[in-house]
N, C-alpha and C positions, 0 to 999 in steps of 0.2 A: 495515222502518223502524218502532221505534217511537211511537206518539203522544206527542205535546207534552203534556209537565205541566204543569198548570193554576198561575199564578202562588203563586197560596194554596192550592197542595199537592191531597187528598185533598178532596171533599167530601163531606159528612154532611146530605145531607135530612131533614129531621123533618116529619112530618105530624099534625097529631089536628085532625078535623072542615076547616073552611075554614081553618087557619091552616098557615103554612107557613115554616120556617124553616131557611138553611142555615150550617152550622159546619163552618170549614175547618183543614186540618191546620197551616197555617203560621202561628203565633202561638197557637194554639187561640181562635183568633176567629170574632164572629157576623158571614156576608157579606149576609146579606137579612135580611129579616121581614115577613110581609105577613097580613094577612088579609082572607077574600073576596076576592082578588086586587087587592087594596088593596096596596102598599107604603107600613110603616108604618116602618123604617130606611131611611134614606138609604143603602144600602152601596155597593157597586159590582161589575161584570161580573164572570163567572168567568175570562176571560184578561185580565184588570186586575190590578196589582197594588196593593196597598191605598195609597190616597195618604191623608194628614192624618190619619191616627189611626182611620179607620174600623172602628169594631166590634173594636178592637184590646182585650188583653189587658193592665194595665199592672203588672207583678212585677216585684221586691221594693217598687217604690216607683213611684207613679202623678206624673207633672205632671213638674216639676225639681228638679236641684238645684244651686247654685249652684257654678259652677268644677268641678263634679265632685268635690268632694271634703267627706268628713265625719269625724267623731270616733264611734267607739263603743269605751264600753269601754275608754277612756283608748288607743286605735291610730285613726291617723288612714292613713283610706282615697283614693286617688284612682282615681276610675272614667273611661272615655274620655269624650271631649266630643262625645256623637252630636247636641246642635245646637252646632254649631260656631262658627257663625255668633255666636252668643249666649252662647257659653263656658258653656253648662251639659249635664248629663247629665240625658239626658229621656226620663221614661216605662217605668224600667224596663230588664229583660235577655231578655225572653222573647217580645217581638214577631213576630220574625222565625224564629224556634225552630219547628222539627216539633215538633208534638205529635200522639202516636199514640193510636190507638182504644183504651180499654180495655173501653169495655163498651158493645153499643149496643141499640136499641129503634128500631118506627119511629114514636114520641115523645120518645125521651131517646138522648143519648149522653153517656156522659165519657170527657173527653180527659184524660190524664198527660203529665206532664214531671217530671223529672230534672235541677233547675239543679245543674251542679258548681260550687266553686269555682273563682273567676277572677278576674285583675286589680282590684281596688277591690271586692269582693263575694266572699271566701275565705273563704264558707257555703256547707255543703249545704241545698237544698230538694228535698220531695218537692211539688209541684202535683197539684191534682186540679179539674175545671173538668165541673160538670153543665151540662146544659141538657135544659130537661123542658118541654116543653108539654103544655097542659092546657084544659081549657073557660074557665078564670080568664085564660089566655094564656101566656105563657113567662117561666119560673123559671132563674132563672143563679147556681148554687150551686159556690162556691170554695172549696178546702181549704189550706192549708199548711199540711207538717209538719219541722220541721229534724230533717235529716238527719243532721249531724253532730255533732262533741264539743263545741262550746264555743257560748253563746249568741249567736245572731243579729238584727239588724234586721229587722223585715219593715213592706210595707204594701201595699196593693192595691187597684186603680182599676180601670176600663169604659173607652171611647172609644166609646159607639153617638148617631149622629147620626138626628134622628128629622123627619119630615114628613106633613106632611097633606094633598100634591099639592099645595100653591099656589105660586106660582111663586118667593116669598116669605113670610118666615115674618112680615112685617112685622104684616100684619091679622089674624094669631093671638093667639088672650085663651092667657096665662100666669097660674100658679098657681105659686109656687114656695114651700113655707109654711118662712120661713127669718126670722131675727132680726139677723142681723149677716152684712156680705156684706165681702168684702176685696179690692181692689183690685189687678191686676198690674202691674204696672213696664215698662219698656221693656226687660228681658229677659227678662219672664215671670214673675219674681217677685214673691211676694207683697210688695203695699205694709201702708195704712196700712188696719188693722179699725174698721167704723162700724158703729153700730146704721142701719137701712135705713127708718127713720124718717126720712120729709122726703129722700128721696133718689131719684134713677131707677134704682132697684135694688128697690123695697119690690113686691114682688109677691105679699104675703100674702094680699090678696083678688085674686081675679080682675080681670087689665085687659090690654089689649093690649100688646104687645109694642113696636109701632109702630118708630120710627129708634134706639130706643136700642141699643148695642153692647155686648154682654155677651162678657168674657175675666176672668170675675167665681168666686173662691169663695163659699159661701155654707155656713153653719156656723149654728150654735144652733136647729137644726133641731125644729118642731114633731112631734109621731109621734100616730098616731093608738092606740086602745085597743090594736090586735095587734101595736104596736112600730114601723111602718111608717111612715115618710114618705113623703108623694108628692107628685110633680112633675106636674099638668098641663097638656096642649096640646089648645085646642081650636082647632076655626073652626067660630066663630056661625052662619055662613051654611048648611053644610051639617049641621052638628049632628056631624061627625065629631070625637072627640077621642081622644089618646092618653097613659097612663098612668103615668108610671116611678115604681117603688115602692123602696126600700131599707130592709133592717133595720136593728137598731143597732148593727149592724159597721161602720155606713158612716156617720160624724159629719159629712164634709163632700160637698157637691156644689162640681162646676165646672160653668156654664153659660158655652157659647160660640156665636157666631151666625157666624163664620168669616169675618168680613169682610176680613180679609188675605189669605183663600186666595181662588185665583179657581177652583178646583172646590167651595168652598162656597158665598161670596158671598151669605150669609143665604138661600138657599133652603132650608138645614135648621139645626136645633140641638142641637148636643151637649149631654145632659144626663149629666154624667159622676160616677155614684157612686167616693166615694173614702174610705178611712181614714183620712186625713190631710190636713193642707192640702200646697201647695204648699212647697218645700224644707224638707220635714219633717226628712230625714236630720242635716241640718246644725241645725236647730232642736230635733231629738227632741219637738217637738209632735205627737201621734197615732202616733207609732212604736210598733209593738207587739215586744216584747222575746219572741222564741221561746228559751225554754232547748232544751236538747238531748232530742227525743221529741213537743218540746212542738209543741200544734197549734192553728191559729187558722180557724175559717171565718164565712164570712161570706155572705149573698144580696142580688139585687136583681131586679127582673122588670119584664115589661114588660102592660101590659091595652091594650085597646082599645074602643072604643066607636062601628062602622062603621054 
């Protein structure tokens, strides 16, 4: 008889010094991350299967889109309604996908995928998904190159939810250095964009997090001299904080504290780099236009402070 496949497929340990991270074959997703045997992603068990977007992968297109359906290129596409619930098409086509080893280390792997055309997405992509640790912490470097003859849509998002072991992320000080934050809708969609002045969204200086409910874009992103924007999570009490960085492939973040799900329930919070805002497709806000060859990549990583 033989053994049970682990739900997220193949796993990929990475080790350098105390840190430790695991990438698995199904979605080419991150399922831990800890360092000092600290867990600094919220992920989940290796015979779990990933529930809410955990450490997921989000290609061609990260968040929603509305009805599933768009225009590119004067052809209008409908893709399936995988929240159904909500009538939109969410997060992409590569979640659920093997993605197989191409090259590994025991501090870096990268994963490939091969999206064919399909249904509402009748593009080639070639994916390509680094993940490198390092003494600075872990680097998540994405490729896309189209595949095929005629120019495609693309964009591309994270889903890693992140903690500091408290039981809630309520008493955690946020840092989010952002300018205008956009509002979701009751089905996900993006509402009405505000400057974050005078609002419970302004987390440009350091404050706590406390009752407020983030299912928030957040765009006009400040970047430091190397190009990088960064997200952080601390708790005052222990001095532990944690880092998310993204370069300038990634114009928008989604910050979400999960309070609809009851496996999140604000005990962690997704800081999710993304290309675009929410129902981009259908907007062509942030859509990046791959011709035939053409290739796009982008980074984001993670630091810590134990």
């Amino acid at each position: 008889m033989t053994s049970p496949i682990a739900p997220s497929g193949e796993q990929v340990e990475l080790t350098h010094g105390d840190r430790r991270a695991v990438v698995v074959e199904v979605g080419g997703g991150l399922r831990t991350y800890s360092v000092g045997g600290r867990d600094v992603l919220d992920g989940y068990a290796m015979d779990e299967m990933c529930a809410s977007g955990r450490g997921q992968v989000l290609m061609p297109w990260p968040n929603r889109i509305e009805d599933g359906r768009y225009t590119f290129d004067g052809r209008e596409h409908q893709l399936p309604l995988t929240e159904a619930a909500a009538g939109n098409a969410i997060h992409g086509l590569v979640r659920w996908s093997s993605w197989p080893v191409a090259e590994r280390t025991e501090e870096r792997v990268v994963l490939e995928r091969l999206l064919h055309p399909q249904p509402g997405y009748p593009f080639a992509l070639e994916l390509r998904i680094e993940y490198r640790l390092d003494a600075d912490g872990l680097t998540v470097r994405t490729t896309a190159t189209n595949a095929g003859e005629a120019p495609c849509p693309f964009a591309s998002g994270m889903h890693p939810y992140f903690t500091l072991g408290t039981p809630t992320v309520d008493a955690l000080t946020l840092t989010v250095p952002a300018r205008t934050v956009v509002a979701s809708g009751p089905r996900g969609l993006p509402g009405r964009a505000q400057d974050v002045e005078g609002t419970d969204y302004d987390f440009r200086r350091p404050r706590a997090l406390g009752a407020t409910q983030l299912d928030n874009t957040f765009t006009d992103l400040e970047r430091d001299d190397d190009g990088r924007t960064r997200v952080q999570l601390r708790d005052d009490e222990s001095g532990v904080e944690v880092t998310v960085w993204a370069d300038e492939a990634y114009s928008h973040l989604q910050l979400f504290t999960g309070d609809p799900l009851p496996d999140v329930n604000r005990r962690s919070l997704a800081v999710e780099p993304m290309t675009c805002p929410p129902n981009a497709f259908r907007t062509g806000e942030g859509v990046v236009r791959l011709e035939p060859g053409g290739s796009w990549t982008g980074a984001w990583g993670i630091g810590s402070s134990l």
